[in-house]
C-alpha positions, 0 to 999 in steps of 0.5 A: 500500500504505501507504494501508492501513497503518492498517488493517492496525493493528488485525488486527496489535493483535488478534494480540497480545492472542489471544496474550495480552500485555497491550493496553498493550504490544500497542498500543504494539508494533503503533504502534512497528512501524507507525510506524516502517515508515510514517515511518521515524525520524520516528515517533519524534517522535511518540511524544515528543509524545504522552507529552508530552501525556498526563503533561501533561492536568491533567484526568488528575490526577483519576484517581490521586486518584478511587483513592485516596479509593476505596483509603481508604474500602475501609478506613474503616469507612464502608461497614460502617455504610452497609450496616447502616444502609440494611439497617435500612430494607430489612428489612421489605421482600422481598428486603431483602439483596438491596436494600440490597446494589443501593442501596449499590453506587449510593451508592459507586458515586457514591464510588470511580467503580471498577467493580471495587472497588465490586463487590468491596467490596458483595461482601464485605458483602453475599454472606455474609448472603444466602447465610446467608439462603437467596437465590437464586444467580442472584439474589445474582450478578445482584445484585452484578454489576449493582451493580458495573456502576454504578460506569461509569454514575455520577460520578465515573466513571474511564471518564468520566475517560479518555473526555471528553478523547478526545472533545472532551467536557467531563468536568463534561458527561458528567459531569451527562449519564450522571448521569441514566441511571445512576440511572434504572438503578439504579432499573430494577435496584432495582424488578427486584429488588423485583418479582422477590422480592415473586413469588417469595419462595423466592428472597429468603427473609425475614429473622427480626427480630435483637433488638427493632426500633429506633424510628425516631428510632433509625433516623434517628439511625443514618442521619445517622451513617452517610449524612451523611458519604458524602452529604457527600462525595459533594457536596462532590466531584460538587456542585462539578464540576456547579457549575463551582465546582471542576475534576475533579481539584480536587474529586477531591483534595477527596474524598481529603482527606474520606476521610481525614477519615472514616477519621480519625473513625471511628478507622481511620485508621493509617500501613499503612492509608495505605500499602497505600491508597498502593500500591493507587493506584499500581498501578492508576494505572499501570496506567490511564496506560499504557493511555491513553498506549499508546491515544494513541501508538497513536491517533496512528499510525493517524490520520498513516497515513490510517486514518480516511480508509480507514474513511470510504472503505470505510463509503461504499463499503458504503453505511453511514453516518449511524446505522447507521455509529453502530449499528455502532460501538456493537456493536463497542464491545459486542464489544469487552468480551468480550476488552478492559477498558473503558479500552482500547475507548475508546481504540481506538475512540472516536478513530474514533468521534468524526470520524464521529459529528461528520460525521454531526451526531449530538450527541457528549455524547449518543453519549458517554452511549450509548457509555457504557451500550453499555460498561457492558452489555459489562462485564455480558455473558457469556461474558467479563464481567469483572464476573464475574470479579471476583465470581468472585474473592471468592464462595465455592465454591457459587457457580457459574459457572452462576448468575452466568451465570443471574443476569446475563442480566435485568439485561443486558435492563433495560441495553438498556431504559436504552439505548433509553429514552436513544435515544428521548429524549435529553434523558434524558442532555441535560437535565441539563447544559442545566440546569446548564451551558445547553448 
């Protein structure tokens, strides 16, 4: 019996989380009742070690430091003239709104590295002057959905973050690996939105021209004021991982530093801004730590109780391995985004995922990048898409359910074409850290 014990792990975990207590506790719960009943007091020790582990990983440092930029940039006044200033540029093109709101959810994207608080922030400035301008529902909740999805497939990525270490991965690997994808998609989503408005232009209506139209020295003046410093940030925080010039958690305390300087001279920078930033960060960084350190305690038991041997036991004997024992972990990893956050389906799964994939010599930085896609179109899908939920939580009441649904569902197929196209050709994900590191 006690063979089996962790398998029994993971039905117990479900339980939990169908009765509604928090993943955390759940994985926490199910690894002290199975641990103890398994090692007795021995267990104990474990847990001791594991806690040790995870509030030492200097590569961890870089997650509360990542939120707080994002916190502050929130409140800087950056993303108001970004918006304004790429919408200069859009505006003579169809579905102009619709544009801007995709192009700046990649750009901060590449800022917060937070789904959800990219989401939430193009949102806020985009869904009142599409809806003003007659766009399509589905259009505008496609739009910022999608958008939001971004902030898992660009750097610096949190999920990133929690993932490489769990992995065996280098972050600054995975890092320079989804860069590429994640911007390939941004480009399938952009010339979506492009094709779709220039078709059918009742479901991106023009804009009239507000006042006389800038030169474009104008222009470019307006752009530089506005972009430079996010670029600027934007390097200084990715260019310097990619460069091996600094860690994860060095470059990400330098972008907290820059995002103070920004707010600074944009002249928003005051003591309860700070604050609010200060407990925004905390909450969020609590939450993630528990989460990781609940999905190591929990990882920890499984293993010690000869769960990874059952499952390579129990793959075999139902004649599933190679790729299809890959094909399967991923449709899990899918599954899994209809009822857990992203976080907490890395921890569950990639801690099995990983001996698997490296018994079957598939290249971990590549199934890394997969995995990565597989997490982000859960994030995106119906019925339980958190994306939705949060643009749920700041739409107005004729936004419906329904549209969100509606407008979803063509940004899910272009996620799936990203995904083949990095399985057909890895060097999609490859090429960019040979370049960089000559892996």
């Amino acid at each position: 019996m006690s063979e089996f014990i962790g398998l029994l792990m993971f039905p117990a975990l479900l339980v939990l989380i169908a009765t509604g207590i928090p993943i955390a506790f759940s994985m926490l719960v199910v690894a002290l009742f199975f641990g103890l009943m398994r090692f007795g007091d021995a267990a104990m020790s474990l847990f001791v070690t594991k806690t040790i582990d995870v509030s030492s990983n200097y590569v961890l440092g870089a997650i509360p430091l990542f939120i707080f930029m994002g916190a502050i940039l929130q409140g800087s006044g950056v993303a108001d003239r970004l918006f304004q200033a790429i919408y200069m540029w859009t505006r003579r093109l169809p579905g102009s709104l619709a544009l801007a709101a995709m192009l700046m959810c990649t750009v901060f994207g590449a800022v917060t590295g937070i789904a959800g608080a990219v989401e939430t922030l193009v949102g806020l400035l985009a869904l009142p002057p599409m809806l003003k301008h007659g766009y399509d529902k589905s259009l505008i909740s496609g739009t910022i959905c999608a958008g939001g999805s971004l902030g898992t497939a660009i750097p610096p990525s949190i999920t990133v973050i929690v993932l490489a270490p769990i992995a065996n991965v280098s972050v600054g690997d995975l890092f320079a690996g989804i860069m590429l994808p994640g911007l390939l998609m941004a480009g399938l989503f952009t010339l979506y939105i492009l094709l779709v408005s220039w078709l059918r232009p009742d479901f991106a209506p023009a804009t009239p021209p507000e006042g006389d139209e800038p030169s474009f020295i104008e222009k470019i003046k307006v752009t530089f004021v506005a972009l430079v410093p996010t670029v600027a940030l934007i390097v200084t925080v990715l260019g310097t991982i990619l460069a091996g010039v600094a860690t994860p958690t060095e470059a990400a305390a330098c972008g907290a530093f820059g995002a103070l300087v920004l707010s600074a001279l944009n002249r928003r920078l005051n003591f309860s801004m700070v604050v609010a930033a200060l407990y925004q960060t905390l909450s969020i960084t609590a939450m993630i730590m528990l989460i990781v350190l609940a999905g190591n305690i929990f990882a920890a038991v499984f293993y010690a109780s000869g769960g990874m041997t059952e499952v390579k036991t129990i793959l075999t004997d139902y004649g599933i391995a190679g790729w299809q024992a890959i094909a399967f972990i991923m449709v899990l990893a899918f599954l899994g985004g209809f009822m857990l956050d992203l976080i907490s389906i890395v921890l569950i799964l990639i801690p099995i995922a990983m001996p698997l994939v490296v018994s079957y010599g598939v290249n971990e930085l590549w199934f890394c990048v997969l995995f990565l896609i597989i997490l982000q179109t859960s994030y995106l899908s119906p019925p339980m898409a958190p994306s939705i939920f949060y643009l749920r939580a700041i739409a107005p009441v004729e936004l419906r359910l329904a549209d969100m649904y509606r407008g979803v569902v063509p940004f899910i197929v272009l996620q799936v074409v990203t995904f083949l196209l990095v399985f057909t050709f890895p060097e999609v994900a490859l090429w960019l850290p040979r370049v960089f590191y000559g892996n």
